[in-house]
N, C-alpha and C positions, 0 to 999 in steps of 0.2 A: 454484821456488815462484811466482816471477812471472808464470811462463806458466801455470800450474794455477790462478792467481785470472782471469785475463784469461778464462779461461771461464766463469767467472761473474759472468754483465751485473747484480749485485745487488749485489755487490761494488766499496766506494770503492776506487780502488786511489791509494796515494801513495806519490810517491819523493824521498826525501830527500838532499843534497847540494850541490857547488856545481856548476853550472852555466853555464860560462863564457860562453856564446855573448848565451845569454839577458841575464847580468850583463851583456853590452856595449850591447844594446837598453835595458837599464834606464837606463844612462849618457847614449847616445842619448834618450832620452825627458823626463829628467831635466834636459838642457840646453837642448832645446826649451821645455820648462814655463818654466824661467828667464829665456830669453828673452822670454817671452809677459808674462810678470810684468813683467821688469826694463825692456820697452820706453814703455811710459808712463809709468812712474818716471823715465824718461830725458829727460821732453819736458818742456818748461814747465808751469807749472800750466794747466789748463782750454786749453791749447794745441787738442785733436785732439777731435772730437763727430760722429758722422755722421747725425743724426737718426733716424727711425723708417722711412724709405725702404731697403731695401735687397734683393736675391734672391742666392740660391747662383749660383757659377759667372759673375756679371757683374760688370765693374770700372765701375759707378755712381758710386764712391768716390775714380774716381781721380785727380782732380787736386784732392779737399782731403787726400787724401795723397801730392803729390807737393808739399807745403807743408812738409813737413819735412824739416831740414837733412841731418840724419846718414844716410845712404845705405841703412845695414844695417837703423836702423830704419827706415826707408821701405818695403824690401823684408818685412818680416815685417809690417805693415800691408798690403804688396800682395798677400801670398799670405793674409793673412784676407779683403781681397774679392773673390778668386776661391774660397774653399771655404768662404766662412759669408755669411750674409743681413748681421750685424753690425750690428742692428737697437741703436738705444741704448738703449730700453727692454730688451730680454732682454738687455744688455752690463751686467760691474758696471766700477767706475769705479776706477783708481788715479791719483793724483794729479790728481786731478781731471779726467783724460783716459780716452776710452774704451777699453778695452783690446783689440788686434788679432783675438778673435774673442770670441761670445757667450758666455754664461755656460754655454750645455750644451757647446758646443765644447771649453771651457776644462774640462771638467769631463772629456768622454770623454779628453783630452790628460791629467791628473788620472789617470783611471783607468788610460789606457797604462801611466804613471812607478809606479804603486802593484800593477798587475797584473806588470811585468817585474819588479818588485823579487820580489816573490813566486813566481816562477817560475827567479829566483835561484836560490834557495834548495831549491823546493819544487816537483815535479811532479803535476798530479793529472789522473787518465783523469775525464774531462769526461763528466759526466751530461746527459741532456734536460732534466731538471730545471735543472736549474744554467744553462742557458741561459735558461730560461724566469723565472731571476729575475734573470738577469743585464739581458737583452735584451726581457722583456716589459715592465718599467715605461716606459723611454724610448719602447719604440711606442707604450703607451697614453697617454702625458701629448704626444707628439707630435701624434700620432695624433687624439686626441679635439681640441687645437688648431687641427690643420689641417681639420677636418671639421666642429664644430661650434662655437658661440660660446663653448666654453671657454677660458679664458687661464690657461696654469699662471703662476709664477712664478719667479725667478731660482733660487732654495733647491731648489726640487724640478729646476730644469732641470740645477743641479751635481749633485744627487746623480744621477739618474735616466741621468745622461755619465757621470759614475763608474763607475757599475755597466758600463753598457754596456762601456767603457773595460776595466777589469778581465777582467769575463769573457774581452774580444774579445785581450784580451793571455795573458792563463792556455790559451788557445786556438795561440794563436801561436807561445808558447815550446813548448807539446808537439809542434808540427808542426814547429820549428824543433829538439829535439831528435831525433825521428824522422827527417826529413832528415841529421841527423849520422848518424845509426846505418846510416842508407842509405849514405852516403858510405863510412863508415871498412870497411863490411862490403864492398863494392864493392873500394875497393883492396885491403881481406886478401885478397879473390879472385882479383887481378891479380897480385897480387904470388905469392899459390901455384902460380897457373899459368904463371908465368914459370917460378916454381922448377921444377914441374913438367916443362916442354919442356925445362930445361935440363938436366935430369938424365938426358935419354936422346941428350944430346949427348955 
């Protein structure tokens, strides 16, 4: 039945169940976010700020975060100035410290933990459409930012990382199931063929 809908591109197809591989990325995702949360909760109050100065990929930041004691937080502060700008305007603020990446960052990591969880559970063959609402907002609130004098804000830059996040996860766990079904289908092969040679032994 599954393979007589798969021929029809008109057709949503979903599969229901538990899904182990994906549940462990969910968990994976799940303790990252925590981390991200739980590391400016950690610092003194008004402790860590890195002003409006900042680019992807350079460590600008790095010796007012090498201000902080605790090591592990230090390190998850240094892997947000190498993969976010960490601008304090687009960062929102826990304990009164900036938190280790910007508010769309924080949001597409958001959508990772909420898109694995869902693919838990629940598979679904990926439309164009479904990309284009997944993935078209954050380009265009990016997008029109980087290009013209428009300035989104924090609200739309979580939700707009959400989305993204999500889709780019509901995307992941079916390629990450399909890889299983490669896998397990590969060894029933070896393992027949084995059988096979052996039996005219």
């Amino acid at each position: 039945m599954l393979g007589t809908d798969r021929l029809r591109p008109d057709r949503l197809i979903i599969m229901f169940g538990f899904f182990k591989l994906n549940f462990i990325i969910y968990l994976i995702c799940v303790i990252w976010l925590l981390i991200i949360i739980i590391s400016p909760l950690a610092l003194e109050p008004d402790f860590i700020r890195f002003g409006d100065e900042g680019y992807v990929g350079e460590d600008e930041h790095y010796s007012t975060i090498e201000t902080i004691q605790n090591p592990f937080i230090r390190s998850v502060y240094h892997s947000g100035d190498r993969m976010c700008h960490m601008k304090e305007s687009r960062s929102f603020f826990l304990n009164e410290n900036q938190m280790p990446y910007c508010a769309r960052c924080f949001g597409i990591f958001l959508g990772f933990a909420i898109g694995a969880a869902i693919t838990s559970f629940v598979l679904i063959d990926l439309r164009w459409w479904m990309l284009v609402i997944g993935l078209g907002p954050i380009g265009l609130d990016g997008g029109l930012q980087l290009i013209t004098s428009y300035e989104s804000n924090n609200i739309f830059r979580i939700l707009t990382g959400s989305l993204a996040g999500i889709i780019t996860m509901i995307a992941v766990g079916l390629m990450i199931m399909e890889l299983s079904n490669m896998s397990k289908q590969w060894m029933m092969n070896r393992i027949w063929a084995k059988k096979y040679r052996n039996g005219f032994k």
